[in-house]
N, C-alpha and C positions, 0 to 999 in steps of 0.2 A: 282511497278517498277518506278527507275526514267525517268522522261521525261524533255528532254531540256528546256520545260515550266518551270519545275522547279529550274534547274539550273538559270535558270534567275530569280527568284523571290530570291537570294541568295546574299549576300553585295556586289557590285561592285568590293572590293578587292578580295574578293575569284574568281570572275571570270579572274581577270586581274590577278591572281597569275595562275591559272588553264593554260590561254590561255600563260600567258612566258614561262611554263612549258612544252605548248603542242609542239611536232611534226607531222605535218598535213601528212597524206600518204592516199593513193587514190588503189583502187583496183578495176576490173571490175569482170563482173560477171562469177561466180566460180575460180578467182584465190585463190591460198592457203595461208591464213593470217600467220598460221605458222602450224607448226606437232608438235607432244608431245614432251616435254620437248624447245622446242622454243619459249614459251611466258618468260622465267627464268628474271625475275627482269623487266615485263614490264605491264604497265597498258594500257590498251587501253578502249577509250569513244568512243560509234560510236556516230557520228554527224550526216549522213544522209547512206539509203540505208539499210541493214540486213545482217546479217551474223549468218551462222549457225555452232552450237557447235555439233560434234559427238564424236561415238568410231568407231576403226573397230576393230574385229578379225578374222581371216579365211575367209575374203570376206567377213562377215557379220556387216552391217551397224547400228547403232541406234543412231537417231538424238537423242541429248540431250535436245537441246533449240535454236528456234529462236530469233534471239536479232534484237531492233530496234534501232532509235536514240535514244539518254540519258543514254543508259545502260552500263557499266562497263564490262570488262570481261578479263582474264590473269592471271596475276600472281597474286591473291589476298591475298597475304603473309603479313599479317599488324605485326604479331609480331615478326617473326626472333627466335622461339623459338622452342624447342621440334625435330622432327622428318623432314627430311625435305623429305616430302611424294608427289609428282608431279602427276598428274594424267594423263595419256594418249587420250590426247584431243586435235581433227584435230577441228582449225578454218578456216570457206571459207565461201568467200562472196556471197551471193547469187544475189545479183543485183549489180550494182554500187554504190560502197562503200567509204565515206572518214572517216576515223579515225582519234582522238587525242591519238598518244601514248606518254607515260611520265616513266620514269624511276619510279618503287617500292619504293625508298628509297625516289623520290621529291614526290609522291603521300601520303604518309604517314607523312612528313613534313606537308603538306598542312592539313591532316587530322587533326593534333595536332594541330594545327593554330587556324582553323577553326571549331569548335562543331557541328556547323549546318551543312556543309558540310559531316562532319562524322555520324550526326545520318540520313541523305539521302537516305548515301551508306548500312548504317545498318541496317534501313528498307527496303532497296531496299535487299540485302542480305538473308535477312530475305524470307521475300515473295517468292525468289527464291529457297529457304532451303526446304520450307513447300512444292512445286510443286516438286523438286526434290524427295522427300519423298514419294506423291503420285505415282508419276510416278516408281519410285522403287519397290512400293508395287504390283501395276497394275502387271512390270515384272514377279514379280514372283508367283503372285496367282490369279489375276484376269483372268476372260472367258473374250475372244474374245467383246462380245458385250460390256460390261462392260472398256476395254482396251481401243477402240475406242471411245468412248463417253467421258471417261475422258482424251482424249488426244484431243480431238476437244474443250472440255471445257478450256484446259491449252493454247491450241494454241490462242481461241478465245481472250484471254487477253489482247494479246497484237494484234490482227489481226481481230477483232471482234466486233459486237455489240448487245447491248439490242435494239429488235425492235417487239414492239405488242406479247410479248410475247415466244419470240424465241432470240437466240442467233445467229446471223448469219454474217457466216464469211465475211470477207471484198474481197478474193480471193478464187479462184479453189485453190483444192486439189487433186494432181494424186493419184490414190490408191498406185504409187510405193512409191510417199510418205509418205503417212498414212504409208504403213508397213514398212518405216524408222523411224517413229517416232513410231511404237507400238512393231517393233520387231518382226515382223508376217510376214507371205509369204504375196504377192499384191494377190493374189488368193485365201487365207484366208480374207484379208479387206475386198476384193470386195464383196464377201458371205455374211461378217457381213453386210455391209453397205445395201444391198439389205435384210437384215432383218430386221435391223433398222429402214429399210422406211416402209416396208411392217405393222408393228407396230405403224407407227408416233411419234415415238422417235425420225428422223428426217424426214425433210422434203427438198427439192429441190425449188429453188428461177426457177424463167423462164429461166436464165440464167445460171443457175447450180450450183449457190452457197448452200454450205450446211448450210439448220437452224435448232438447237436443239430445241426440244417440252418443255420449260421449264418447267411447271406444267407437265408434260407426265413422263419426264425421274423423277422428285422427289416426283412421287408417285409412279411410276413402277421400280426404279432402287434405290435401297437401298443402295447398296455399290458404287454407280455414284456419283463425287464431287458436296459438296454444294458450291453455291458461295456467302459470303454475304456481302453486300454493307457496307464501312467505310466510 
């Protein structure tokens, strides 16, 4: 993922071409960044704060992805070619939020500019491609235990840390949560999650933070993600 560290390690013209470009907007916690088909021709960097990506249909919610500062997210249409295929996807902010939005057409200029700026977004792309892919698969064939675990390992990425041997989140997790982000009733998580401790696949900090059993889950969970260090 990118991280604004990185962004600054990047030639002084790319960021002073990024920030002429940028329009600064500000959003508090849970106002609506935009609804489907309202991001059409726009780039947004969040700079500080989170926002989250879902779908809904029939009332029924599925977080996509948490985004932090550094990360890109909108209309990421680099070529203007083929189909023009939109995907229905509520942005909102989860904390207090500021964003750099830039028109599609000055973002894509900048990319051709700039290489290293382009291969940034490419690996950041990337990385998001491959979690997108697990999490798709989870929907549609992984059990409950298996669902959670690798949706606490995607979350921890960007929300998380390596510590003595556990993966342990940085924040609480509501179970209404979890079954936003797995797709499950809070009354199915809550079940898993009380079997998962019962096992010590996870564990509870004093404080309530959840830690995965790293050695625990990739010898007792086969089809749970691996993560491995670049």
């Amino acid at each position: 993922m990118i991280e604004l560290s990185d962004l600054k390690q990047l030639a002084p013209a790319v960021l002073e071409e990024l920030n002429r470009l940028c329009v600064k907007k500000t959003f508090q916690k849970g106002d609506m960044i935009y609804f489907p088909g309202e991001e059409t021709e726009r780039i947004f960097l969040l700079l500080s704060g989170e926002v989250k990506l879902y779908q809904s249909s029939a009332g029924n919610k599925v977080v996509l992805e948490i985004l932090k500062a550094g990360q890109f997210f909108g209309d990421l249409n680099f070529a203007h070619q083929g189909y023009n295929f939109r995907p229905e996807i509520f942005a909102q902010s989860e904390m207090d939020t500021t964003l750099c939005a830039m028109s599609t057409a000055d973002f894509n200029q900048v990319l051709n500019k700039y290489p290293a700026l382009a291969m940034m977004v490419l690996t950041s792309l990337r990385n998001r491609l491959h979690l997108a892919e697990s999490k798709i698969k989870d929907l549609a064939t992984s059990p409950a235990e298996v669902r959670v675990i690798n949706e606490l390992i995607r979350y921890s990425l960007n929300h998380g840390q390596e510590t003595n041997g556990f993966l342990v989140l940085e924040e609480k997790l509501t179970h209404q949560f979890l079954a936003d982000m797995t797709g499950m009733a809070r009354e199915t998580v809550s079940k898993t999650l009380q079997a998962l401790a019962k096992t010590g696949l996870i564990e509870y900090s004093p404080d309530r933070l959840i830690k995965l059993n790293i050695e625990k889950i990739s010898k007792s969970c086969p089809y749970c993600l691996r993560l491995q260090k670049t």
